[in-house]
C-alpha positions as CSV (number, residue, x, y, z in Angstrom):
1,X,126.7,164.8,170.9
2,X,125.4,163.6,168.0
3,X,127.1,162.8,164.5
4,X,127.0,165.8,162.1
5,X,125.8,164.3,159.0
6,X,122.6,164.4,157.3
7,X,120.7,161.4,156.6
8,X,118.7,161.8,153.0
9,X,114.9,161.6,153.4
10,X,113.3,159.1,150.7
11,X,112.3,160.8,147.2
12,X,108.5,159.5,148.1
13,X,106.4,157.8,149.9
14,X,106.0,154.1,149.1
15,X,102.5,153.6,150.3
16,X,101.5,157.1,148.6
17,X,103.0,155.6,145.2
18,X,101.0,152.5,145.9
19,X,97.6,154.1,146.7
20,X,98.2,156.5,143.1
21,X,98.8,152.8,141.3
22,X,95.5,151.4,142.6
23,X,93.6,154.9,141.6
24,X,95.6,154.5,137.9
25,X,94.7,150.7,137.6
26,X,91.2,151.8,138.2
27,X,91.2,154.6,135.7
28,X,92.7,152.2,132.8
29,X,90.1,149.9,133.4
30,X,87.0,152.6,133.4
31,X,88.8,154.1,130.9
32,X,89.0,151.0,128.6
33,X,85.3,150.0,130.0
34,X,84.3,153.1,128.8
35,X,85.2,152.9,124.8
36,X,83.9,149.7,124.8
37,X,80.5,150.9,125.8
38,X,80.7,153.6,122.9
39,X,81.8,150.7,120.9
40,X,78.9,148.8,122.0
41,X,76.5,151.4,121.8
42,X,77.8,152.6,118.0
43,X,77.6,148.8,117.2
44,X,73.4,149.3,117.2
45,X,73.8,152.5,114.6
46,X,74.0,150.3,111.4
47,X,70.3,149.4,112.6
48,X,68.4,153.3,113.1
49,X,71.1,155.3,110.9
50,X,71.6,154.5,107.3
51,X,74.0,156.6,105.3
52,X,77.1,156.7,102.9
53,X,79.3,157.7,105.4
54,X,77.7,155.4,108.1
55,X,80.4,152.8,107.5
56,X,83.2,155.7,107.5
57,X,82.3,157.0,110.8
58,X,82.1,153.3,112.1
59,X,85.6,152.4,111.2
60,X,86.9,155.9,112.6
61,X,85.3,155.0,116.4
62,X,86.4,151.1,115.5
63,X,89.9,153.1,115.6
64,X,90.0,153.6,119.4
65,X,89.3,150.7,120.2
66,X,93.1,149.0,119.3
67,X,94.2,152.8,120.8
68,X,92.3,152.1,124.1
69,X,93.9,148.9,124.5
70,X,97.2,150.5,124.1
71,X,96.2,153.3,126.7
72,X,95.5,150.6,129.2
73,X,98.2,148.3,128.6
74,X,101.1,151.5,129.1
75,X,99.1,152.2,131.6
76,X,99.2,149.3,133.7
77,X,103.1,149.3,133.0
78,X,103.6,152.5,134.2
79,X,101.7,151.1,137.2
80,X,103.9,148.2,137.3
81,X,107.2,150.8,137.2
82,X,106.0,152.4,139.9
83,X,105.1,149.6,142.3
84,X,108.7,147.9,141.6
85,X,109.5,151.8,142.8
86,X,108.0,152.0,145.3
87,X,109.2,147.7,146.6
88,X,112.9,149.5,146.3
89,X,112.0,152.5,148.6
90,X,110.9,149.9,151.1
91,X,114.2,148.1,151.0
92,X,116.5,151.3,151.5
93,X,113.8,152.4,154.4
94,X,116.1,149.5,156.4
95,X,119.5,150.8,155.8
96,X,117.9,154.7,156.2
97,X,116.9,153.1,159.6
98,X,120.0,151.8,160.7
99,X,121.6,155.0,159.4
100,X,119.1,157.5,161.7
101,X,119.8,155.2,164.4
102,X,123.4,155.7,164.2
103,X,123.5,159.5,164.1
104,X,121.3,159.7,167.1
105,X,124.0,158.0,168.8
106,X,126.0,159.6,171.2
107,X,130.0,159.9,170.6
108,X,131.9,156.6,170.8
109,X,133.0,156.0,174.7
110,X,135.6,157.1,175.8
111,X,138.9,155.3,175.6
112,X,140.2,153.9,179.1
113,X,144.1,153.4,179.0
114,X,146.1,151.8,182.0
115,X,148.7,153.6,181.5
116,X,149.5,157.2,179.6
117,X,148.4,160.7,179.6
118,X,145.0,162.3,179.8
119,X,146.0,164.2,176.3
120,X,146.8,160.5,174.8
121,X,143.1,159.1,175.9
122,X,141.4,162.4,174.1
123,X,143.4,162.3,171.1
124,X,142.5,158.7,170.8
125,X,139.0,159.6,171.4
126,X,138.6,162.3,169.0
127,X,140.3,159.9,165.9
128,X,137.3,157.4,166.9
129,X,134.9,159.9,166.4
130,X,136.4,161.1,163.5
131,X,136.4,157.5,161.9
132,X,132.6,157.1,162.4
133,X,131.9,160.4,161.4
134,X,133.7,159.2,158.1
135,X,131.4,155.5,158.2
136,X,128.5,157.6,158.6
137,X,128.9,160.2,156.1
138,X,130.2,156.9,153.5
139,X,126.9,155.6,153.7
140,X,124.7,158.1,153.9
141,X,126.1,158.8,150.3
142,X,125.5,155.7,149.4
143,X,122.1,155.7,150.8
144,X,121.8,159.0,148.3
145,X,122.9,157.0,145.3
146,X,120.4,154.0,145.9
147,X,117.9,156.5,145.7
148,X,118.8,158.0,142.5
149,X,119.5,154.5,141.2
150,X,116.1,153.3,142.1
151,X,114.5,156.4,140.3
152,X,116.7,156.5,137.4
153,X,115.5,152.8,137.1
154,X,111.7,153.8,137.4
155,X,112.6,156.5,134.7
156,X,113.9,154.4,132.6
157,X,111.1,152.1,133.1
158,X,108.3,154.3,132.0
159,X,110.4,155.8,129.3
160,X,110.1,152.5,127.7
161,X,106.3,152.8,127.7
162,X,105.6,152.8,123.8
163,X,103.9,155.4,122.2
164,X,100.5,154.3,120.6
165,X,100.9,153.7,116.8
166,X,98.7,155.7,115.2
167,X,100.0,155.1,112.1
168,X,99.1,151.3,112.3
169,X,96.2,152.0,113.3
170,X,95.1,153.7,110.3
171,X,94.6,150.7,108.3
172,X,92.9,149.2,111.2
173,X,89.2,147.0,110.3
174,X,88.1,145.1,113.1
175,X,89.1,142.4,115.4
176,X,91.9,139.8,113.7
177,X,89.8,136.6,113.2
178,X,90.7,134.0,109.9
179,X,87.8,134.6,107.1
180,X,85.5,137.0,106.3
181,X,86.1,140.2,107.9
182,X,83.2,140.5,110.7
183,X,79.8,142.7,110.4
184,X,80.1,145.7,113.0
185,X,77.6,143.6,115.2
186,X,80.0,140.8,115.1
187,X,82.8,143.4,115.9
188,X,81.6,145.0,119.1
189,X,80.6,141.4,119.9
190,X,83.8,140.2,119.7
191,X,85.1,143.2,121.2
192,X,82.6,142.3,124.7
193,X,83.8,138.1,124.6
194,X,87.5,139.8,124.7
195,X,86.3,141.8,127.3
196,X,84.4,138.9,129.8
197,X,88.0,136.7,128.7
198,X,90.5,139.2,130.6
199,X,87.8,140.6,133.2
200,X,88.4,139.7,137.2
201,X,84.4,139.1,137.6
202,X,82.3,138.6,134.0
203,X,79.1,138.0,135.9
204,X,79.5,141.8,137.5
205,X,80.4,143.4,134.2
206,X,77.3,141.9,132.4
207,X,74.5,142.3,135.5
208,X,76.0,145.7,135.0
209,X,75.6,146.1,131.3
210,X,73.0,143.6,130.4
211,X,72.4,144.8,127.0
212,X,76.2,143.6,125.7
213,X,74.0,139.9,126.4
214,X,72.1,140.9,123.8
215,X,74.9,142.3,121.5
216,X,76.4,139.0,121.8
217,X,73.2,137.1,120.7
218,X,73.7,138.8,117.7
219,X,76.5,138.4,116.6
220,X,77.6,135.1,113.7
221,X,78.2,131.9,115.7
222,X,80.8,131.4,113.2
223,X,82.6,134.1,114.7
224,X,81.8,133.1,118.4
225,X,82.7,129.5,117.7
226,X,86.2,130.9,116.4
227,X,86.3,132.8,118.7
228,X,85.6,130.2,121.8
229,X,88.0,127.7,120.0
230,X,91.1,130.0,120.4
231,X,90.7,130.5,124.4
232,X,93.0,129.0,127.0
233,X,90.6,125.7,128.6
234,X,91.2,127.9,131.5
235,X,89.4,130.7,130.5
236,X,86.5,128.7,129.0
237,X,86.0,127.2,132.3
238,X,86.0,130.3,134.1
239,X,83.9,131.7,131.7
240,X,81.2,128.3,132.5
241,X,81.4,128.8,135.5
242,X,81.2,132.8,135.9
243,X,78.7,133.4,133.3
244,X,76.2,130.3,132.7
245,X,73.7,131.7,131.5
246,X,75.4,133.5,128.3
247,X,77.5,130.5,127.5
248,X,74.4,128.0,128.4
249,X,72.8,130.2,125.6
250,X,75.6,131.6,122.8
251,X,75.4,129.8,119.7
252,X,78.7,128.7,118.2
253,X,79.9,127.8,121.6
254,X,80.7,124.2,121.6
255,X,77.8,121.8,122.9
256,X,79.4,120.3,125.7
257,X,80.9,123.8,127.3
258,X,77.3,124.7,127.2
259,X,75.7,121.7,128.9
260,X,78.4,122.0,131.4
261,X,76.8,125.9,132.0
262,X,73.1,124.8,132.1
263,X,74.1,122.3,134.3
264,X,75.4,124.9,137.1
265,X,72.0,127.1,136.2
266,X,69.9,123.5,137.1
267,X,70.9,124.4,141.2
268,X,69.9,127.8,141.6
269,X,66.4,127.0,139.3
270,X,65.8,124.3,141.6
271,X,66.1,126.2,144.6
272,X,63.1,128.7,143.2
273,X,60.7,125.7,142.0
274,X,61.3,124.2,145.4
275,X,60.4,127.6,147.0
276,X,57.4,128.0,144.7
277,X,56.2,124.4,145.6
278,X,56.7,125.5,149.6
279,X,54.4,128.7,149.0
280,X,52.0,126.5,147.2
281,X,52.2,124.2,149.8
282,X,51.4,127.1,152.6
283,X,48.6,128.5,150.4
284,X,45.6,128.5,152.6
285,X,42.3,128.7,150.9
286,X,39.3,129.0,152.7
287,X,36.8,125.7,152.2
288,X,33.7,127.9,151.7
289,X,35.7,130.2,149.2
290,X,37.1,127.8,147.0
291,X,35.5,126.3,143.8
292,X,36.4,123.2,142.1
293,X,38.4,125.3,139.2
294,X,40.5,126.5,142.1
295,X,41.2,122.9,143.4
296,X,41.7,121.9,140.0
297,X,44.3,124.5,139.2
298,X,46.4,123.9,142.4
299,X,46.4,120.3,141.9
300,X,48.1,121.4,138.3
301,X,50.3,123.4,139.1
302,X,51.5,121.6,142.2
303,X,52.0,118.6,139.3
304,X,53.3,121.1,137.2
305,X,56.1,121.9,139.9
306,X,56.6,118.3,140.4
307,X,57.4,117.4,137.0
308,X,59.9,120.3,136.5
309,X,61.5,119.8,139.7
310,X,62.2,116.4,138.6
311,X,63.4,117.2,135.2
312,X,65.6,119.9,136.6
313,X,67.3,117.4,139.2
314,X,68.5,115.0,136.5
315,X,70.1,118.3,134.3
316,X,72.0,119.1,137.8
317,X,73.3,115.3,137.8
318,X,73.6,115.0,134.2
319,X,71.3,112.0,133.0
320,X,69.7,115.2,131.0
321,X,71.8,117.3,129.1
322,X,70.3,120.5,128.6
323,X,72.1,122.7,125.2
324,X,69.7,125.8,125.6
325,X,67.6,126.8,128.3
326,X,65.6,130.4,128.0
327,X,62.7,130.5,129.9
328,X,61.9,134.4,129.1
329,X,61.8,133.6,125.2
330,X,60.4,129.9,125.2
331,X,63.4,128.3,124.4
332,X,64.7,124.7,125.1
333,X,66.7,122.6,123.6
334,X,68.1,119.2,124.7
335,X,71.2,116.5,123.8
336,X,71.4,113.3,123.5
337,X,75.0,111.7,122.8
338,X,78.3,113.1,122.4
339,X,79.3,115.4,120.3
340,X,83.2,114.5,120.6
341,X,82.9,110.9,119.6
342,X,79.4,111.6,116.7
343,X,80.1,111.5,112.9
344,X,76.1,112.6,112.6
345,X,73.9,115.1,114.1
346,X,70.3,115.0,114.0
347,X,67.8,117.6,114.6
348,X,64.3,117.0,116.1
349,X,62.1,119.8,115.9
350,X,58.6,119.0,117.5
351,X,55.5,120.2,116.0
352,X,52.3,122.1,117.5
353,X,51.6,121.9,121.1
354,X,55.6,121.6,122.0
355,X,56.1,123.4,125.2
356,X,58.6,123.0,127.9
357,X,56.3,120.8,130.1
358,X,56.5,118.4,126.4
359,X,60.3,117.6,127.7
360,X,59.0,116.9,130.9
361,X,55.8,114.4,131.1
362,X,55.9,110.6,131.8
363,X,56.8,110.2,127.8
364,X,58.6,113.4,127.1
365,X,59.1,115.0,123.3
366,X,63.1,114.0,123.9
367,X,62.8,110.4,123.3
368,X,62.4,110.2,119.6
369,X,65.9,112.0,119.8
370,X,67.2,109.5,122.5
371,X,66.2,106.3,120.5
372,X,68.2,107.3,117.7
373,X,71.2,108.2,119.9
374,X,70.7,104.6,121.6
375,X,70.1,102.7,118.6
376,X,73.8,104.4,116.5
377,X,75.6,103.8,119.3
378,X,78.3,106.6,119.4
379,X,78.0,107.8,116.4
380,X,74.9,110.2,116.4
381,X,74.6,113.2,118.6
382,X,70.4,114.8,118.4
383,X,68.8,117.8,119.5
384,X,65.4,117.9,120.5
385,X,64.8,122.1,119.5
386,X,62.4,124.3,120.5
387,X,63.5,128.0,120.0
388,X,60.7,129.8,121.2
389,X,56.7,129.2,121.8
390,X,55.3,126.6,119.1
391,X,51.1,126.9,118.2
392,X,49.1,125.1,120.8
393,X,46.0,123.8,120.0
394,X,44.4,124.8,123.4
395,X,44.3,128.2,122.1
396,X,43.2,127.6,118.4
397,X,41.7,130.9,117.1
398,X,44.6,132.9,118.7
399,X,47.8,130.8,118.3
400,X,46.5,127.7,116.4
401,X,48.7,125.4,113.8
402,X,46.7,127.2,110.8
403,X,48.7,130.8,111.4
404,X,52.2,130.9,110.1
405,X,53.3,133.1,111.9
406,X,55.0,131.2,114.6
407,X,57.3,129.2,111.4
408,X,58.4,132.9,110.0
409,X,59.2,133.3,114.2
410,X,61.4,130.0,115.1
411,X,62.7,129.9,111.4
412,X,65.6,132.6,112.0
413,X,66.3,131.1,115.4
414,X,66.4,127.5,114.1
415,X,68.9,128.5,111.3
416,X,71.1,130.3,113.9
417,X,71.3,126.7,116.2
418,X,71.9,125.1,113.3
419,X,74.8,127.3,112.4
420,X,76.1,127.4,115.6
421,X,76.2,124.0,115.8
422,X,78.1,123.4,112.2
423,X,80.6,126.3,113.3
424,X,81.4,124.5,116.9
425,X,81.2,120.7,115.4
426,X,81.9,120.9,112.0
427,X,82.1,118.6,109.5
428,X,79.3,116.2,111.0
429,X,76.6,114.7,108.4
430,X,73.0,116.6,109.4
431,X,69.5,115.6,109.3
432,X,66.7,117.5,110.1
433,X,63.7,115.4,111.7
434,X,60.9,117.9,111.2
435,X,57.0,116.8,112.7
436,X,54.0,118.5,111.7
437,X,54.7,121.8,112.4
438,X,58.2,121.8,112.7
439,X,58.9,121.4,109.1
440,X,57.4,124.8,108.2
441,X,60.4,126.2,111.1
442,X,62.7,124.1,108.6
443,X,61.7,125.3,105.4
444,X,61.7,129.2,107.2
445,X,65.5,128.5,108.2
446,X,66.4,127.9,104.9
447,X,65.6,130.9,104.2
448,X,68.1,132.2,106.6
449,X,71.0,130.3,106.0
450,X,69.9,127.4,108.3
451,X,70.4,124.2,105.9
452,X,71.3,120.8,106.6
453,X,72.3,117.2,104.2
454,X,68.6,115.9,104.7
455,X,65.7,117.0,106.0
456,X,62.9,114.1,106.8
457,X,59.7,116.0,106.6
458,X,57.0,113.7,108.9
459,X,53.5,114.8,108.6
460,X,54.9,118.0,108.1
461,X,52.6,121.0,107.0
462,X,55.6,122.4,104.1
463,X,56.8,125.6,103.2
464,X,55.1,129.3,103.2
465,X,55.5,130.7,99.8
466,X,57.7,132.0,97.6
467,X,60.2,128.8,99.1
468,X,63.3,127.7,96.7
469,X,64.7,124.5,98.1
470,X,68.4,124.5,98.8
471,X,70.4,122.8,96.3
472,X,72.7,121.0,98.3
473,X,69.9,118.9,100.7
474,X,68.1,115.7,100.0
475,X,64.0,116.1,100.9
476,X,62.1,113.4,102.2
477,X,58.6,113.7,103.2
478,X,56.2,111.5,104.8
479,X,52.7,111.2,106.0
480,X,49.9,108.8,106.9
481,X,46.4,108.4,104.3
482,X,44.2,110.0,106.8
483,X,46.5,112.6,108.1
484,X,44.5,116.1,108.8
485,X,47.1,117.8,107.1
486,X,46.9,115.7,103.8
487,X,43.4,118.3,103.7
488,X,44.9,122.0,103.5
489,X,48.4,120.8,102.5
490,X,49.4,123.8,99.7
491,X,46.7,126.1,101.0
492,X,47.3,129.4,102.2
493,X,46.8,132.9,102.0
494,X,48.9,135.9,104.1
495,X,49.2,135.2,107.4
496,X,47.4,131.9,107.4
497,X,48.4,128.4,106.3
498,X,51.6,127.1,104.1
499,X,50.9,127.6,100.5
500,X,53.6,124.8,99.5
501,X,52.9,121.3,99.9
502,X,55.7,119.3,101.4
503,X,55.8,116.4,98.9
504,X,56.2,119.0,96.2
505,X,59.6,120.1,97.7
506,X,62.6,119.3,95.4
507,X,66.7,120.2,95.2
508,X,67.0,122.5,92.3
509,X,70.2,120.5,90.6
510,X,69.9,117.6,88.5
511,X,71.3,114.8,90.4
512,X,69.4,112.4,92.3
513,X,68.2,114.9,94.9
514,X,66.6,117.1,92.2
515,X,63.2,114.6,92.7
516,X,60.8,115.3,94.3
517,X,60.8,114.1,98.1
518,X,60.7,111.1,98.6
519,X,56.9,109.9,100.0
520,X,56.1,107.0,102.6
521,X,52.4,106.2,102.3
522,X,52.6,106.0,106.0
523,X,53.8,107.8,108.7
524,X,56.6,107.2,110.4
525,X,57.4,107.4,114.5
526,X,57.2,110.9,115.5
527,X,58.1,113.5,118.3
C-alpha cells in the first residue's frame, strides 16, 4: 500500500502565470501607446482651437502622460514579480515530483532475518514504514512552506509597486529639457523621440502612425538636437539604422548621424531606379507608332536614370554625403567636410533652375561647396541647400524667377536647417553663399529666425518688402555690370518681384557692419 500522506498541489500554474504576464506586458504597452496618441493628437489643438483655457486643458492631458509612464513601469514590475513566481514554482515542481513518486511507492520490503521470530521481522517492518511515513510527511511540509515562501515573496514584491504620485504631478509642465520650457508641439514631439528611443521596432510604430513623422518635423531642432545629444550612442545607432528616413531628415540631429541614415536609404533607392531603368529598358514601342518626341523623351529619361543611379551609388559608398534627402517635398541637401574637425560652416543655396538632377550632371551645383571645403582644408564644413522646388525658367509664366513666391516658400525651411545645424554644431562661424535667387530664401529666413555671421549675396535678386536686416550679420553683395538682375533689382509689387535691392541691405547697429553691403563690380564664382 501506498504512503498516507498528502502531497500539496502548486498554488498556480507557472505557464498560466506566464501567458497572463505576456497579455499584461502587452496591455502596458497599448496602454502607454495609447495616451501618447491623445497626446499626439491634442498636440495639433493649439493650431484649430484658440481659447483662454486652451493652454489649461493642455497641461491637464500633459498630466497623464508622467502618470502613464508610471502605469507602465508598475506594470511591467508587477509582470516581473510574477515571472520570478512563476521560475520558483518551476523549481519546487522537482522536489513535488520526487515527493509523488515516493508516496506511490509501495511499503518498504520486507525485512529478511537469518535468524529470529516471524513477530521480530514484522515489527521491524512496520517501524520502517513508520520512519518513511515520517520522511514523507517532513517534506511534504516543507514542500507546503516553499510554497507560501515563494508567494509571500511575490506579495511582497508587488506590494512594493509605488503608487503613482499625483501630487507631483500637479506641478507637472512638460518633458525635463535645460532652457526654455518647450511649445506643446515641441512637447508631444519629444514625448514620440522618447517613444522610438525605448520601442523594440521604431520603423513599425511610425509605418503605423505616420503622422507622429510629421509631429516631429515640427517640432524646435533646438529641442531635437538636445534631445539627440543626451541618448546612449547605442540608441542613436539603432535609431540610424531602424528609422533612416526620419533621422536622414530631422533637423537638429547631428550631420554626420544623418549622413550615416541617407546612406542606408541610398540601397533600397537604388534598387527602384535600377528597376525603373529595367522597365524602361523592356518598353516596347511600336516603330510606326512612335514619333520623334517619344524617342526623344526615352532617350531622357533613360539619361535621367543613369545620372541618378550614379549619384546614388557614390551616397551608398560615401564619396557623397547626402544631409537631407526628400524626394516628395523637393528637398536635397548635400555635405562637403566634416563637421567634427570644422571651425566654419558655409551655406550654398543655388538660385533659379536648382533641381535635384543640378546635383547630379557632369558639373553638378555641389562643387562651389566642395572647392571651398578643399581649398580650407579641415576647417570648413558646406551645404549645398535646396529645401524644396526652386523657379525654373523652363516654365516662366507659371513658376518663373520674377514670382516670389517660391522665397516666402524655402525661407521658413531654410531658417529651420540653419537652426538645426547651429543647435547640433554650435559655436561654428556661418556664411551664407546666396546665388541669384537664393538670396531672396536668405533674406525670407531671417525673417524666421534663420540668421547667420555673413551672408555673401552673389547676383542675388534681395529681399521682399517690409525686410529689417538682422543686427548681428555682416552683408555683402555682389554682381557683374551687365547682370539681368541689375534691371528690376528693388522692383516689385505683391506677389511678383523683390522690392529691396540687395546692395541697399545694411546691419541696423552702428559698427562697421551698419554699411551698406559691401559691392564687387564683378561677379564672383557661383553655384
Amino acid at each position: 500500500m501506498s504512503v498516507g500522506v498528502t502531497v500539496p498541489d502548486p498554488p498556480a500554474d507557472p505557464e498560466r502565470i506566464r501567458s497572463a504576464v505576456e497579455t499584461l506586458r502587452q496591455r502596458s504597452t497599448s496602454f502607454e501607446t495609447a495616451v501618447q496618441d491623445a497626446l499626439f493628437a491634442w498636440s495639433l489643438a493649439p493650431g484649430l482651437y484658440r481659447a483662454p483655457e486652451a493652454d489649461l486643458l493642455h497641461r491637464a492631458l500633459g498630466m497623464t502622460e508622467p502618470a502613464a509612464h508610471e502605469i507602465t513601469a508598475g506594470l511591467v514590475s508587477a509582470g516581473r514579480a510574477l515571472e520570478h513566481y512563476a521560475d520558483d514554482l518551476d523549481r519546487l515542481a522537482h522536489d513535488r515530483n520526487l515527493l509523488l513518486t515516493a508516496q506511490a511507492l509501495a511499503a518498504p520490503p520486507r525485512s529478511v532475518w537469518q535468524t529470529g521470530s516471524e513477530t521480530a521481522a514484522h515489527a521491524m517492518n512496520e517501524l520502517a514504514r513508520a520512519e518513511a511515513e515520517h520522511d514523507v510527511a517532513r517534506d511534504v511540509a516543507r514542500l507546503a512552506e516553499a510554497y507560501e515562501d515563494a508567494t509571500h515573496r511575490c506579495a511582497v514584491a508587488l506590494r512594493a509597486i509605488p503608487d503613482i504620485s499625483w501630487a507631483s504631478l500637479a506641478a507637472w509642465s512638460g518633458p525635463e529639457h535645460p532652457g526654455a520650457v518647450p511649445s506643446s508641439t515641441d512637447a508631444a514631439g519629444l514625448v514620440l523621440l522618447d517613444r522610438l528611443a525605448t520601442a523594440r521596432d521604431p520603423g513599425r510604430l511610425l509605418s503605423v502612425h505616420p503622422e507622429w513623422s510629421r509631429l516631429l518635423h515640427d517640432a524646435a531642432p533646438e529641442e531635437i538636437a538636445r534631445w539627440w545629444s543626451s541618448l546612449d550612442p547605442t540608441v542613436a545607432a539603432h535609431l540610424v539604422t531602424a528609422v533612416p528616413a526620419l533621422v536622414g531628415t530631422l533637423d537638429g540631429v547631428t550631420a554626420n548621424d544623418r549622413v550615416a541614415a541617407n546612406r542606408l536609404r541610398a540601397d533600397d533607392h537604388l534598387r527602384a531606379l535600377r528597376a525603373q531603368r529595367q522597365a524602361l529598358h523592356e518598353l516596347r514601342i511600336p516603330h510606326r507608332r512612335s514619333t520623334a518626341t517619344e524617342v526623344l523623351d526615352r532617350r531622357a529619361e533613360r539619361a535621367r536614370l543613369e545620372r541618378e543611379i550614379a549619384y546614388f551609388e557614390k551616397v551608398r559608398d560615401g564619396t557623397k554625403l547626402l544631409y537631407a534627402w526628400d524626394p516628395d517635398r523637393g528637398s536635397l541637401i548635400e555635405m562637403a567636410g566634416d563637421p567634427s574637425t570644422a571651425k566654419a560652416a558655409l551655406f550654398v543655396v543655388p538660385g533659379t533652375n536648382t533641381d535635384a538632377d543640378a546635383f547630379m550632371t557632369e558639373h553638378p551645383v555641389a562643387d562651389f561647396a566642395e572647392w571651398q571645403v578643399g581649398s580650407s582644408g579641415a576647417s570648413v564644413v558646406a551645404f549645398t541647400v535646396m529645401t524644396g522646388p526652386m523657379p525654373q525658367l523652363d516654365s516662366l509664366l507659371e513658376d518663373g524667377p520674377q514670382w516670389n513666391r517660391f522665397a516666402e516658400e524655402r525661407g521658413p525651411e531654410y531658417a529651420r536647417f540653419l537652426r538645426g545645424v547651429d543647435a547640433a554644431h554650435p559655436g561654428l562661424w556661418t556664411m551664407s553663399y546666396e546665388h541669384s535667387y537664393g538670396g531672396g530664401v536668405g533674406s525670407e529666413a531671417e525673417k524666421h529666425g534663420g540668421t547667420v555671421d555673413t551672408r555673401f549675396l552673389a547676383a542675388s535678386v534681395g529681399a521682399i518688402g517690409p525686410y529689417e536686416p538682422h543686427a548681428g550679420t555682416e552683408y555683402y553683395a555682389t554682381q557683374a555690370v551687365d547682370d539681368v538682375n541689375r534691371y528690376y533689382a528693388g522692383l516689385g509689387a505683391g506677389g511678383m518681384g523683390f522690392t529691396v535691392a540687395p546692395e541697399t541691405i545694411r546691419a541696423s547697429d552702428s559698427s562697421t557692419r551698419g554699411s551698406p553691403a559691401r559691392t564687387c563690380p564683378r561677379s564672383s564664382p557661383t553655384a
